[in-house]
C-alpha positions as CSV (number, residue, x, y, z in Angstrom):
1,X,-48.8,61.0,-10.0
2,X,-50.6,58.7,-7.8
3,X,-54.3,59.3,-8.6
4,X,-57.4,60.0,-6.4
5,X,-57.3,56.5,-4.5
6,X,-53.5,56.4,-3.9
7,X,-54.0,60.2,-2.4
8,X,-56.6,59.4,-0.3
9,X,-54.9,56.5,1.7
10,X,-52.3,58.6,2.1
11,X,-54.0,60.7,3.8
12,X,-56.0,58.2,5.6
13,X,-52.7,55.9,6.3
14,X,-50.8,59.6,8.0
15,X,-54.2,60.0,10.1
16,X,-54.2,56.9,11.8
17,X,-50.4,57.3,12.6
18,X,-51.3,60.8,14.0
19,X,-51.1,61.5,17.5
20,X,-51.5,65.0,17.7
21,X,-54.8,66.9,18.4
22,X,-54.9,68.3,14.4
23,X,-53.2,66.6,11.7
24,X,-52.7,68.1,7.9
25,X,-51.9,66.4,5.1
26,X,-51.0,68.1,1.5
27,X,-49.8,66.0,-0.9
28,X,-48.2,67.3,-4.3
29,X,-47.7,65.3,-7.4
30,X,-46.2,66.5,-10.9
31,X,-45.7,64.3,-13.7
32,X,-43.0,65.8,-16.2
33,X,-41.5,64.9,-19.4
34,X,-39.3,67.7,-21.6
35,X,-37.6,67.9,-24.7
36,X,-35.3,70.6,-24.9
37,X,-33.5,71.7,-28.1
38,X,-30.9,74.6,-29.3
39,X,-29.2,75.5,-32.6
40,X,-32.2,73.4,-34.6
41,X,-30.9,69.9,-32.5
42,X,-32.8,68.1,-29.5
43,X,-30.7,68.2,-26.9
44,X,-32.4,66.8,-24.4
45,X,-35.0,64.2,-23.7
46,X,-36.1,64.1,-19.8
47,X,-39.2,62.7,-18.0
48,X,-39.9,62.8,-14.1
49,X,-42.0,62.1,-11.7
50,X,-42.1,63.1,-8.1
51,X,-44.5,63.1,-5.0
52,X,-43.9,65.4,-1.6
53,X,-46.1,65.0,1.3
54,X,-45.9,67.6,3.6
55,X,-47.5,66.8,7.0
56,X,-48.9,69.8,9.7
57,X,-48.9,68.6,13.1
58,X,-51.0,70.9,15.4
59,X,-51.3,70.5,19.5
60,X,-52.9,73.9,21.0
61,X,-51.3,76.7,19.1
62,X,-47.8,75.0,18.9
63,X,-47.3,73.7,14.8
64,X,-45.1,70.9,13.5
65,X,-44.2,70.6,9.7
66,X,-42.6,67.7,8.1
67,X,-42.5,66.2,4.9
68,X,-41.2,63.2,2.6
69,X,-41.4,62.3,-1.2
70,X,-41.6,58.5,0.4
71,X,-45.5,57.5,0.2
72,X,-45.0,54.1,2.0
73,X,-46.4,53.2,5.0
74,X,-43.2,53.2,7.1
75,X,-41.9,56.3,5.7
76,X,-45.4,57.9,6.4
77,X,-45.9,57.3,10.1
78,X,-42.1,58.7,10.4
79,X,-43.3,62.2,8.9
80,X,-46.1,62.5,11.3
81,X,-44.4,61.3,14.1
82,X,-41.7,64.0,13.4
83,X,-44.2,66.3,12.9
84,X,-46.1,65.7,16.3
85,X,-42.6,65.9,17.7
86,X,-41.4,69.3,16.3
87,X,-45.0,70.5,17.1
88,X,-44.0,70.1,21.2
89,X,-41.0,71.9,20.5
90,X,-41.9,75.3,18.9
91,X,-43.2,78.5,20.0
92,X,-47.1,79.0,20.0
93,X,-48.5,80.4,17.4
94,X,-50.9,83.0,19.1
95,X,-53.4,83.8,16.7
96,X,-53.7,80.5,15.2
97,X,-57.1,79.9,14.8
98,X,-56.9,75.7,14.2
99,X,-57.1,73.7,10.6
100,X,-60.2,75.1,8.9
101,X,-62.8,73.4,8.7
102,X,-64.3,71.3,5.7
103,X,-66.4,72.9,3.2
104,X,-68.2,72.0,0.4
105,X,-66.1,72.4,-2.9
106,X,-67.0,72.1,-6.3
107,X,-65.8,69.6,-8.6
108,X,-63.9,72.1,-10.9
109,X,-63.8,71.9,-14.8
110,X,-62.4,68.7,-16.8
111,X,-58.8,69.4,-16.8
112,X,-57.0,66.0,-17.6
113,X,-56.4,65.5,-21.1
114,X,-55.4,62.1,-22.6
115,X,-53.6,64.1,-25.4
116,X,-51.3,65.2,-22.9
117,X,-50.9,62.7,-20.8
118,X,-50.0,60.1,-23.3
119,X,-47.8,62.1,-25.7
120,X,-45.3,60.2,-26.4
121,X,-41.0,61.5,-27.1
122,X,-41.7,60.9,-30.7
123,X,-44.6,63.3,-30.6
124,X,-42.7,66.3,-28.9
125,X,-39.9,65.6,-31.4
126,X,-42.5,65.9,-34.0
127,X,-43.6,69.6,-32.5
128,X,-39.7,70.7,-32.1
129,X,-38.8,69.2,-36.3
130,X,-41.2,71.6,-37.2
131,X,-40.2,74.6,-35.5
132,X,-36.5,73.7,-36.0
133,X,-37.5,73.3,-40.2
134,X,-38.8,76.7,-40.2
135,X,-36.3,78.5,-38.6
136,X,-33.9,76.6,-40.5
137,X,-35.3,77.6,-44.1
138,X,-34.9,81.1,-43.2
139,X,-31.3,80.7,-42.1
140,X,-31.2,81.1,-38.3
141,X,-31.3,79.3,-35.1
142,X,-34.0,78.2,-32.9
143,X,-33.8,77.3,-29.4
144,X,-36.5,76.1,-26.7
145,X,-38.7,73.5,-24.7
146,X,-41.9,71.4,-25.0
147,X,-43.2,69.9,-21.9
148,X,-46.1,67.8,-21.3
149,X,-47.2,66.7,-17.6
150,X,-49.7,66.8,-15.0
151,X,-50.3,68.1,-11.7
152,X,-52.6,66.8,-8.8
153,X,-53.3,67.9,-5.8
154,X,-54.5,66.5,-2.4
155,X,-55.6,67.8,0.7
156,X,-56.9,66.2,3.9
157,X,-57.0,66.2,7.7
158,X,-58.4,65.4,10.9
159,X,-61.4,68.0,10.7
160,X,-62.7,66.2,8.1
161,X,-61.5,67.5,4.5
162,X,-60.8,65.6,1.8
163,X,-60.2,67.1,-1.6
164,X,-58.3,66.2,-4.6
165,X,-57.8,67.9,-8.2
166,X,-55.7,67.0,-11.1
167,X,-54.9,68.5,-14.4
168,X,-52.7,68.0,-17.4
169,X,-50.1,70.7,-18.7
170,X,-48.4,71.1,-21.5
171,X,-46.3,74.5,-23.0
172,X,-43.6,75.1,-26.3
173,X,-41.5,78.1,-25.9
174,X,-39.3,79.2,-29.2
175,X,-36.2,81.3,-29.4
176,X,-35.5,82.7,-32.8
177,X,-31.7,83.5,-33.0
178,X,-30.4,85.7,-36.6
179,X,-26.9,87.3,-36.1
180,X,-27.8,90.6,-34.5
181,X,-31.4,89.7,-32.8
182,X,-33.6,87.6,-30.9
183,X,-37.6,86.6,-31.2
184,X,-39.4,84.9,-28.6
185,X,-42.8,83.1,-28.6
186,X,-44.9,80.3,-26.5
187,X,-48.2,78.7,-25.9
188,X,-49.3,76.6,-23.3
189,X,-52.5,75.1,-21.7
190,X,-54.5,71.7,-20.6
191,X,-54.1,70.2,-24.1
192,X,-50.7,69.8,-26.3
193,X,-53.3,69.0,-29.2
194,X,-54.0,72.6,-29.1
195,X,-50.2,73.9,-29.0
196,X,-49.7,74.7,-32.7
197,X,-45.7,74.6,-33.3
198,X,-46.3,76.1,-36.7
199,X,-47.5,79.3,-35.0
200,X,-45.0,79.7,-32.3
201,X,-42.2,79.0,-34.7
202,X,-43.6,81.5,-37.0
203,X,-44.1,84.5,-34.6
204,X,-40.3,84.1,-32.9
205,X,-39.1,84.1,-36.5
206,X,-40.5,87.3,-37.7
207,X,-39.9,88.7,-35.0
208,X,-36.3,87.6,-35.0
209,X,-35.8,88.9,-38.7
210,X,-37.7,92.3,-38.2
211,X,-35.0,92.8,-35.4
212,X,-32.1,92.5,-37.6
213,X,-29.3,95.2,-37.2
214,X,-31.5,96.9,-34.1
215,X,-30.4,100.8,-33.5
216,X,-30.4,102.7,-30.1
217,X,-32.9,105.0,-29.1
218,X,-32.3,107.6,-26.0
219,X,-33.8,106.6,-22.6
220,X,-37.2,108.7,-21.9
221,X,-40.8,108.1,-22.1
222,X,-43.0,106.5,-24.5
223,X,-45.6,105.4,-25.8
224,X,-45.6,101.6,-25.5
225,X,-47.7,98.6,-26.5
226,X,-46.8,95.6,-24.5
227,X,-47.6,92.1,-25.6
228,X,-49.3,90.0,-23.1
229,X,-46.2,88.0,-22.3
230,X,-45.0,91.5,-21.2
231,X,-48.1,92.8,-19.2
232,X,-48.0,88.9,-17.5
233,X,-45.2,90.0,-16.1
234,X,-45.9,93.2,-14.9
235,X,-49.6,91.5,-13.2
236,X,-47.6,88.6,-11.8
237,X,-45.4,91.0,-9.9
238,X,-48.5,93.3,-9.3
239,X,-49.8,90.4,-7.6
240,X,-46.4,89.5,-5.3
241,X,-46.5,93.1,-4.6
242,X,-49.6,93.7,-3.1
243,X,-52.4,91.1,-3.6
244,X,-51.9,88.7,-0.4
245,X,-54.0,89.6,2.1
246,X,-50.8,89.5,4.7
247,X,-48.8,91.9,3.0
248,X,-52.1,94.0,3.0
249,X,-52.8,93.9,6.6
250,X,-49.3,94.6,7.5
251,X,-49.3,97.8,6.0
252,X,-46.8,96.5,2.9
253,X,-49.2,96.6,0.1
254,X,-50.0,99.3,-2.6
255,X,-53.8,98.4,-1.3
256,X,-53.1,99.2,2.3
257,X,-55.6,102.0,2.9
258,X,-56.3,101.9,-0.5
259,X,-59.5,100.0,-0.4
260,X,-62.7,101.5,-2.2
261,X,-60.0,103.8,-3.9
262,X,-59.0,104.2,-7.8
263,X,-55.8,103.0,-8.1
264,X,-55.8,102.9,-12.0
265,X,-57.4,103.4,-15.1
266,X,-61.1,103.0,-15.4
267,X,-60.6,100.4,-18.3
268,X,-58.5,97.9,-16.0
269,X,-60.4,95.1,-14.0
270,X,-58.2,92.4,-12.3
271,X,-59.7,89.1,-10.5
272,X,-58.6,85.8,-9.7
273,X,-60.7,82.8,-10.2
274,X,-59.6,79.3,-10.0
275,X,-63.1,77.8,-11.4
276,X,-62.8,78.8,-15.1
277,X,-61.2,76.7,-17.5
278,X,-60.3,79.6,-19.8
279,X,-56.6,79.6,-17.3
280,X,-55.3,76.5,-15.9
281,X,-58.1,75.8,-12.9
282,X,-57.8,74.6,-9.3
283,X,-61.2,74.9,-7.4
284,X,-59.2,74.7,-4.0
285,X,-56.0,75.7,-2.0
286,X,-53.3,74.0,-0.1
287,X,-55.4,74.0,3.0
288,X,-58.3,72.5,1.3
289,X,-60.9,75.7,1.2
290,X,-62.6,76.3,-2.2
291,X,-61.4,79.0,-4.2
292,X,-63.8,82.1,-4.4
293,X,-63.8,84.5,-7.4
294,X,-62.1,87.5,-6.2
295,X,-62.4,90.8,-7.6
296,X,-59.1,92.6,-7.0
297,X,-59.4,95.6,-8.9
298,X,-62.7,96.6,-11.0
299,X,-62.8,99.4,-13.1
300,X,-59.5,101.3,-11.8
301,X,-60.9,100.8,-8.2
302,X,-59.5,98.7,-5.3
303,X,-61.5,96.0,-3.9
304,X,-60.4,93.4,-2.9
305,X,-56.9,90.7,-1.3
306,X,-56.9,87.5,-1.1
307,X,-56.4,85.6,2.1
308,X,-55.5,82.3,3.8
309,X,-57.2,80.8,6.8
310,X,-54.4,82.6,9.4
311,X,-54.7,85.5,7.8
312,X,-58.2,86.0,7.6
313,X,-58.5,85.3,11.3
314,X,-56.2,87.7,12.5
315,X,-58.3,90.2,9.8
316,X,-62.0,88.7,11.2
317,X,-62.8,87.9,7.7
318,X,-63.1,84.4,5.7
319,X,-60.3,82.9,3.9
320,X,-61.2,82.8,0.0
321,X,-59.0,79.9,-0.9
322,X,-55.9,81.3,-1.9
323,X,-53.4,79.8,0.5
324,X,-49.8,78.5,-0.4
325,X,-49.2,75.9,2.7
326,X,-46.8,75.8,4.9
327,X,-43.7,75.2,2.7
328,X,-44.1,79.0,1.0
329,X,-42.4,82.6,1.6
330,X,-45.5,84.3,0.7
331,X,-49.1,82.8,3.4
332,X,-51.8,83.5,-0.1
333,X,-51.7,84.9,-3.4
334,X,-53.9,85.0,-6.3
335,X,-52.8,82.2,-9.0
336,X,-55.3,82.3,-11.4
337,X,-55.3,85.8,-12.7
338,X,-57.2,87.4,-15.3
339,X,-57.7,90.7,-16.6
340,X,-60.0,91.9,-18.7
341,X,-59.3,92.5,-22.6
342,X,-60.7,95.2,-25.2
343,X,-61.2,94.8,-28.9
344,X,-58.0,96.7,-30.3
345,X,-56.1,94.3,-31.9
346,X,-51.9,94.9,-31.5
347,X,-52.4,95.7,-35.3
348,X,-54.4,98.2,-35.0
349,X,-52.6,99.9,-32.0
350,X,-49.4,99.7,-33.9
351,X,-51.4,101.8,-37.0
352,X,-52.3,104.7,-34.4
353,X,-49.1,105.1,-32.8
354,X,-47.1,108.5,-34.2
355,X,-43.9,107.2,-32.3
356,X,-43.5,104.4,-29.9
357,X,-42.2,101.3,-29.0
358,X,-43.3,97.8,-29.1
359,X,-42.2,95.2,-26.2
360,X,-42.7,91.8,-26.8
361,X,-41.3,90.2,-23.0
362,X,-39.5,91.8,-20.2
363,X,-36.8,89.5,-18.0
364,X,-34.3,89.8,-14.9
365,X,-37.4,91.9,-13.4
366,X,-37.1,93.1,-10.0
367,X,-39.3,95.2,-7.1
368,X,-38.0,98.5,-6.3
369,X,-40.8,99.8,-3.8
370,X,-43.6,97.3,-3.8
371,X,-46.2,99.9,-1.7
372,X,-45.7,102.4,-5.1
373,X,-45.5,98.8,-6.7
374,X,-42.5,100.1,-8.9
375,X,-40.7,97.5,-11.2
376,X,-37.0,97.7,-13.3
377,X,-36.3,95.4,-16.1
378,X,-35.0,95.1,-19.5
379,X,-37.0,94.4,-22.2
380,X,-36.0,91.4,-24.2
381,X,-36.5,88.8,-27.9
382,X,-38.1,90.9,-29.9
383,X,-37.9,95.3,-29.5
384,X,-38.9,97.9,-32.1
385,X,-39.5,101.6,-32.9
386,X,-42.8,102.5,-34.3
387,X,-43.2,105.7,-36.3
388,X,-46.0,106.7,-38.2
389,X,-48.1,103.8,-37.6
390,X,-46.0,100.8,-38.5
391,X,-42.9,99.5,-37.0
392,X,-39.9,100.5,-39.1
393,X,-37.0,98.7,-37.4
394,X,-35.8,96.7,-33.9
395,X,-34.1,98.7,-31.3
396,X,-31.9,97.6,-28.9
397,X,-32.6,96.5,-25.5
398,X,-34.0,98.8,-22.5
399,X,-34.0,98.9,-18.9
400,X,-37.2,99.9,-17.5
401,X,-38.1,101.6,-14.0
402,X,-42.0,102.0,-14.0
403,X,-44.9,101.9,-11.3
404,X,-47.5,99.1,-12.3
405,X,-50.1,101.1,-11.1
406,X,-48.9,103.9,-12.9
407,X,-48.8,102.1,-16.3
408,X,-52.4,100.9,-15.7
409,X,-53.7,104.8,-14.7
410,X,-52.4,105.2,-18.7
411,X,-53.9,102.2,-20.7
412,X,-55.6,104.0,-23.8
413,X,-56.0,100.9,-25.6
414,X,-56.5,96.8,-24.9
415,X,-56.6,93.7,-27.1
416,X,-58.4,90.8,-26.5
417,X,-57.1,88.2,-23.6
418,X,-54.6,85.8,-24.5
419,X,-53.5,82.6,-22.1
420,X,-49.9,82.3,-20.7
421,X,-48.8,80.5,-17.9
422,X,-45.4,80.7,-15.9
423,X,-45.5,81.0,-12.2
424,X,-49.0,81.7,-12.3
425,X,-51.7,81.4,-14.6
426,X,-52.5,84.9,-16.3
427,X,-54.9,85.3,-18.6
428,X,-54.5,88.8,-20.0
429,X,-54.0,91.4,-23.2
430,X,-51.9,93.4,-25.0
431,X,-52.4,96.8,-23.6
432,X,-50.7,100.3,-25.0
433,X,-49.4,102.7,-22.5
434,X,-49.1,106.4,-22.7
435,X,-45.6,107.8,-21.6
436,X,-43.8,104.9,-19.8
437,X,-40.3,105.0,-18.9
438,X,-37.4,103.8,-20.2
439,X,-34.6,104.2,-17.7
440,X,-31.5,103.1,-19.7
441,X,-30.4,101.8,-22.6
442,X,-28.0,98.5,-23.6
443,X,-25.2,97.5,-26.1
444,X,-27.4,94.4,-27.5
């Protein structure tokens, strides 16, 4: 990474070179290292580190984008130059309403944590020995990842904004292989101290030897509880689906004419907010506005998208700090989700089921109709029947075809929040769902 100072004359050094009526600068830095193991061996020691500065040129309404992972002088003032030149070349942008403006924004929670950023190879070794011992002691395999890294984040331009945000990651995923079944777990957060290998390893395990010698069960509708890495999934396509405030305007979102509406259960509230530390914070966007808490869904009702600064002109409204930059498929989205938890443990919602299954994670997830925000998937690591209140073996695999929505309209029950990270940040529970579908069944 390079740090605040290093960011900032970047910026400064691409403004000077600048001779177009706007300039942009958004400057990306991530700091990686990764051990990987499989069949209880490391396999793989990595580190990176990598810098892109992406540079928006603006003269009237016509918008040049360039970028480099060169921070240099020379290599610099070629990005903007090619920038200023590419921005005489295109169309105009008609409703582009100009760089936003600078606004105050808050400092944002301590997120760097030495713990993180100094753990060393022998460290992350360390964390793998232990999962790999455990797994080993029961007689199976274990496969996976630790990482440890930081992000930062810059923004400035020629209206006058300057911001800058860094924070350290770190995550441990564990695959738990027996001879007939698969168990998954994973933590992540800010600070590797509080990773606990012990646990992870210990979750995929059992799951992986409750799943021994799984049986099939028909395709139909149950009664399902889904773990939190589960209903991640389901809110992180929730949120591609319908949460950006383009997708909404054009018509393409299950909130389109939605608005004020209940869309799902009263016990489901959904909001974005980029200022607490509970998820993995960020008190700004790639344009450099502050983030604003958004309340997306509260109690079952719709209420509210998220929006860039292009965006939110074309809608006359505000941008709330949720823009991607230029260099994304999708203008704004929310990437610090959370939804509110209950107090049933998945314990106790396992004791109150008659018959049901239990879902650990979902993968290969796709969008069948994103306006009726309907999802397929197979389920995946760790499956099971419950009858009678307690899980009594795994089941094979299942394809699911369900409506998000629709699953959230029959939440009976909700855990507390747990925090996982992938593609976004999602801080959510374990939730139990009346009568979801099951569309098809598998061989494994």
């Amino acid at each position: 990474m390079l740090g605040k100072d290093k960011a900032l004359w970047v910026i400064d050094t691409c403004l000077e070179a600048s001779k177009s009526q706007e300039l942009e600068v958004v400057i990306m830095g991530q700091d990686q290292s990764l051990t990987r193991y499989t069949e209880n061996h490391i396999h793989q020691n990595v580190a990176q580190s990598d810098t892109e500065v992406i540079v928006r040129a603006v003269n009237g309404k016509r918008i040049g984008k360039a970028s480099t992972n060169q921070v240099d002088r020379e290599s610099l003032v070629k990005t903007v130059l090619a920038a200023d030149a590419l921005s005489r070349l295109v169309p105009e942008e008609p409703d582009f309403p100009g760089l936003p403006e600078p606004m105050p924004i808050p400092e944002g929670p301590v997120a760097l944590y030495d713990s993180t950023l100094s753990c060393p190879p022998d460290l992350r070794a360390a964390y793998v020995a232990r999962a790999v011992s455990m797994a080993r002691a029961k007689g199976i395999s274990a496969a996976g990842a630790l990482s440890t890294g930081a992000f930062e984040l810059a923004v400035g331009s020629s209206k006058g904004v300057r911001a800058y945000y860094a924070r350290s990651e770190a995550s441990m995923t564990c695959v738990a292989m027996g001879p007939t079944s698969t168990g998954y777990a994973e933590s992540a957060g800010l600070d590797v101290a509080r990773v606990d290998p012990s646990e992870v390893a210990h979750t995929a395990i059992e799951k992986c030897l409750a799943g021994q010698e799984p049986t099939s069960i028909p395709a139909g509708e149950y009664d399902v509880i889904l773990e939190p890495l589960a209903v991640r999934d389901m809110l992180m396509y929730l949120a591609f689906m319908g949460f950006s405030g383009a997708s909404y305007r054009e018509g393409a979102s299950f909130m389109s004419g939605k608005m004020g509406e209940k869309i799902t259960g009263d016990n489901i509230t959904i909001w974005d907010d980029g200022l607490d530390p509970a998820g993995c914070p960020m008190p700004f966007d790639f344009e450099g506005v502050p983030k604003k808490r958004v309340m997306l869904i509260e109690n079952g009702v719709a209420r509210g998208v998220v929006y860039d600064s292009l965006t939110a002109a074309k809608e006359g409204t505000e941008p709330t700090g949720h823009s991607l930059g230029e260099m994304a498929f999708i203008p704004s989205l929310p990437i610090n989700l959370f939804m509110a938890g209950g107090e049933t443990s998945v314990e106790d919602m396992i004791a109150s089921t008659k018959k049901g299954v239990l879902v650990t994670r979902f993968h290969y997830v796709n969008v069948v109709h994103p306006v009726k925000s309907i999802i397929t998937g197979m389920t995946r690591d760790g499956t099971f029947l419950i009858e009678d209140g307690r899980i009594v073996r795994g089941v094979k695999n299942l394809r699911f075809t369900e409506s998000v929505l629709g699953a959230l309209s029959r939440v009976d029950a909700l855990s507390p929040q747990k925090v996982l990270t992938g593609i976004l940040t999602v801080v959510c529970p374990a939730i139990r769902v009346r009568g979801f579908t099951f569309t098809g069944t598998t061989e494994f």
